[in-house]
N, C-alpha and C positions, 0 to 999 in steps of 0.2 A: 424713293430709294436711292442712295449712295453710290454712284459708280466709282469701282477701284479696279486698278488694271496693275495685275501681276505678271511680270517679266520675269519668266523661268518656272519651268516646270520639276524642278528638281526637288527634292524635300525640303529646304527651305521654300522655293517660293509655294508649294505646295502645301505647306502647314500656315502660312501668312493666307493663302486663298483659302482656305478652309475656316481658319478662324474669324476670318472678314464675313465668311459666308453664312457661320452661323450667328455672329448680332445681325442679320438681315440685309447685309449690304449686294449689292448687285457685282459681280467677281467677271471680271474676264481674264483668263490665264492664257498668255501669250507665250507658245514656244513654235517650234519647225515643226512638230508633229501636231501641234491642234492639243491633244489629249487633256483630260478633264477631270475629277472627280464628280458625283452626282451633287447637281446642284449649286453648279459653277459652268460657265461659260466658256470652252476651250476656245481658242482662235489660233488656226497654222499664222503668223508671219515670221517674217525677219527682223527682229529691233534693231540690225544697224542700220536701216531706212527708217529714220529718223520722220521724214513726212507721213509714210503709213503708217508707222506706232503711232502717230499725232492724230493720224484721224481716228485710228481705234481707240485712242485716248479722249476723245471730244469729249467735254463735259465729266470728266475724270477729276475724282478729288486729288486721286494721288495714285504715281507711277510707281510700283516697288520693285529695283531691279535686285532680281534675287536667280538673274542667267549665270554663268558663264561659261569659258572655251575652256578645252580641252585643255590640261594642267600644261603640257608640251608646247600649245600654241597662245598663250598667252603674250606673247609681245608682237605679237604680227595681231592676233584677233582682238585684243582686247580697246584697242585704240579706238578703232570703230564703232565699236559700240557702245563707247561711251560717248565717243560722238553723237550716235544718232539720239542714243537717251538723250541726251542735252537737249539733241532738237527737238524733239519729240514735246518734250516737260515746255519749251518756250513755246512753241506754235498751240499748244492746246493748254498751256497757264498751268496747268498739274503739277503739283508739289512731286519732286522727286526725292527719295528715298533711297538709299542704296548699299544695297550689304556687304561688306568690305573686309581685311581682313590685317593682323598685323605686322605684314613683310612688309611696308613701308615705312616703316620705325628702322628698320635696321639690327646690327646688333647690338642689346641693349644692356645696361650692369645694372641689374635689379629688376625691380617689378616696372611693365609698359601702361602708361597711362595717357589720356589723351593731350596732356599740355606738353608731351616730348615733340622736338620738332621733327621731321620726317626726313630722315638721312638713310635713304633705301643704299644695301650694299649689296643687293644680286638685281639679276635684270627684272624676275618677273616683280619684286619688289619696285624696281623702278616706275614699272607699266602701270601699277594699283594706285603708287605717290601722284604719277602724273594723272589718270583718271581723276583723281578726287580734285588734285586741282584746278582743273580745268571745271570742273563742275562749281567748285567754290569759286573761284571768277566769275560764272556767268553771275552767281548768285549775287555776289558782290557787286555786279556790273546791274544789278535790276532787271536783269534776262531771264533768271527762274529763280522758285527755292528748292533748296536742297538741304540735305544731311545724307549721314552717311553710318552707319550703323558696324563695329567692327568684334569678330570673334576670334578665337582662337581654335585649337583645332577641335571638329567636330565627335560627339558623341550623341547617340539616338539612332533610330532605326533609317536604314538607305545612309549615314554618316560613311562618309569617305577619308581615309586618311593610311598613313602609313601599318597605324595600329590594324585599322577596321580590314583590312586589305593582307596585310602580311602575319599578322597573328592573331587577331578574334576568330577564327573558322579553325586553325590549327587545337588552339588552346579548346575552345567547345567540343572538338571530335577528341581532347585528350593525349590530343598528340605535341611533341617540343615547336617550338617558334622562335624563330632569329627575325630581327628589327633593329634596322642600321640609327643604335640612339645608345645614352648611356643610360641602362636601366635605374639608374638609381635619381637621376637629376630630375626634381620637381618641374611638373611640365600641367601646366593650365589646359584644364577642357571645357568646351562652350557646348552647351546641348542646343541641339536643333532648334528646337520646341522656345527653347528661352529667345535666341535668336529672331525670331515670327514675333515672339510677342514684345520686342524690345523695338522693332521697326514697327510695331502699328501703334505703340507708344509712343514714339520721338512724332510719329506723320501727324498726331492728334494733339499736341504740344507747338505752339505757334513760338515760345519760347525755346523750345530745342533745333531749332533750324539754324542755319549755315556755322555749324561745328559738326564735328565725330563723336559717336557715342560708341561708348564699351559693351558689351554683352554682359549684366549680371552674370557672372560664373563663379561654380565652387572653388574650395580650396584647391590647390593643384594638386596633384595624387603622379605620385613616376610609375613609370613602364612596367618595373615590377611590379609594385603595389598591383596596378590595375590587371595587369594578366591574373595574380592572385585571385582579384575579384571575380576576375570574370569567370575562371575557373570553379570557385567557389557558388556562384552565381547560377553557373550550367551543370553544376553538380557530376562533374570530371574527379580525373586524377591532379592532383595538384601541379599547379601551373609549370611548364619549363620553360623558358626563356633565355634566349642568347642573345647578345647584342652583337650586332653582324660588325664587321670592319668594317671602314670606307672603302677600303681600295676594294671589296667584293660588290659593294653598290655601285663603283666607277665602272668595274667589271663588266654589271648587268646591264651598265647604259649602254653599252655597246652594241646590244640586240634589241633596248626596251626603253624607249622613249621617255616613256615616267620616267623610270628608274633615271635617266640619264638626265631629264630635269629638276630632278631631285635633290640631284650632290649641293648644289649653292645652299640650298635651305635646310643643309645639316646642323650650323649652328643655331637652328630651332632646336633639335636634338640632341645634342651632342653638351649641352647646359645647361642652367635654370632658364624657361622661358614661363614667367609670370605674366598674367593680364594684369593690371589693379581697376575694377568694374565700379568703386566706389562711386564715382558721382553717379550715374545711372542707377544705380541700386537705390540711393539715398533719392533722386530727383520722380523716378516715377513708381518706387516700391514694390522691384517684382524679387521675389529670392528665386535665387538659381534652383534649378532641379538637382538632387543630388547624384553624384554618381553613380551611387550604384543604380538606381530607375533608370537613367541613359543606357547604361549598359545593359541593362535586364530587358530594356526594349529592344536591342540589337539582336540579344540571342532570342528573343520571342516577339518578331516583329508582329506588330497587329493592323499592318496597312497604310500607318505615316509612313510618308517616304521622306539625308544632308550626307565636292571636292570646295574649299571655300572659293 
């Protein structure tokens, strides 16, 4: 049997451990609390101890890191932990993996795809460019392999994001919603679920290692479109939506951590922000889930549990 050791317990690494679990592979899911689905292997550690990942990774095909810190503390937490994966993947030969996302592009005029160079222009973008590369070095360096697996923002059930957070639960109960974004500007969604199955693609692919891959994702759909949906979807009053100003979001940081590290990655929001998933689409043949099933699983979560 196949040992795979998943790093993060969130709904992405959660649907990757599960879908590992059911072709028969032996799953150990690594977060601070242990917790587990049936018929998977919870284990409490810390992956930025880089030597203890390594021994719980002995004899591990492949490391999938699918953790991360808290959206606020990303440039203090995230360093570390990409450290220790590092070590972790060299002391025990395990292919690493790793789910990424695309504020290391910067901002960008047209659709992002992965042969753009990485010209991050906020900090937490700067922390994810340098993670990855430091990861592709060692790979380069014949110290591990890696990839690195990259989505846009999340859709699916447990999915975190500005939408899922400040207007999917308004829009569902019926009620109006403000979302500091321009509702009309075409904006890319990566579903959970596609995400899981794009990173045990790339791990099983000896050819997709030391580059970035896209996440198969649909057509992009804007802010309004989607609250329409989702309204339609949960069988409400028809959608109301307002797109908040910034200086109300600058506002909020003032009491609310997110909110406060949020302002930089307005122009995700605030424009077209397109993925373009073609080579991954074309290399390992998965089609995106459509929007509306992401959405429809949000409003009637069935037990999947996806901040990127």
């Amino acid at each position: 049997m196949t040992l795979q050791v998943v790093v993060g317990a969130g709904p992405v690494g959660t649907a990757v451990a599960r879908l590992l679990a059911e072709r028969g592979d032996h799953v150990k899911l690594i977060s601070r609390r242990g917790g587990a689905p049936a018929d998977i292997e919870g284990v409490a550690a810390d992956a930025t101890n880089g030597d203890d990942l390594a021994r719980l990774a002995e004899g591990a095909k492949t490391i999938f890191s699918c953790a991360g810190p808290a959206y606020h503390q990303w440039a203090t937490d995230w360093p570390p932990l990409g450290a220790g994966l590092i070590r972790a993947a060299e002391l025990s030969s395990s292919l690493l993996v790793t789910t990424g996302n695309l504020y290391g592009y910067g901002q960008v005029d047209g659709p992002i795809h992965e042969g753009l160079p990485l010209q991050p222009n906020t900090v937490k973008g700067k922390v994810r460019a340098q993670v990855w590369t430091e990861a592709l070095q060692a790979h380069k360096a014949g110290r591990i392999r890696t990839a690195e697996v990259r989505g846009s923002d999340y859709l699916g059930a447990g999915a975190v994001s500005p939408y899922s957070v400040l207007a999917l639960p308004k829009l569902v109960a019926g009620k109006a919603a403000s979302v500091p974004a321009d509702l009309e500007a075409p904006h890319s969604w990566t579903y959970v679920g596609d995400v899981a199955r794009t990173l045990i693609a790339v791990a099983g692919d000896e050819t997709a290692w030391g580059r970035a891959w896209h996440v198969p994702s649909p057509e992009p759909v804007s802010m309004h479109t989607l609250a329409a949906l989702t309204a339609d979807l949960a069988g409400t009053t028809p959608a109301r939506i307002s797109s908040m100003p910034e200086f109300v979001l600058r506002l909020a940081g003032l009491v609310d951590k997110t909110a406060r590290s949020s302002v930089e990655t307005q122009y995700q929001w605030r424009r077209p922000f397109i993925i373009d998933s073609t080579a991954a689409t074309v290399a390992f043949g998965i089609e995106p889930v459509a929007v509306a099933d992401a959405v429809r699983e949000m409003i009637e979560p069935k037990g999947s549990t996806a901040r990127q």
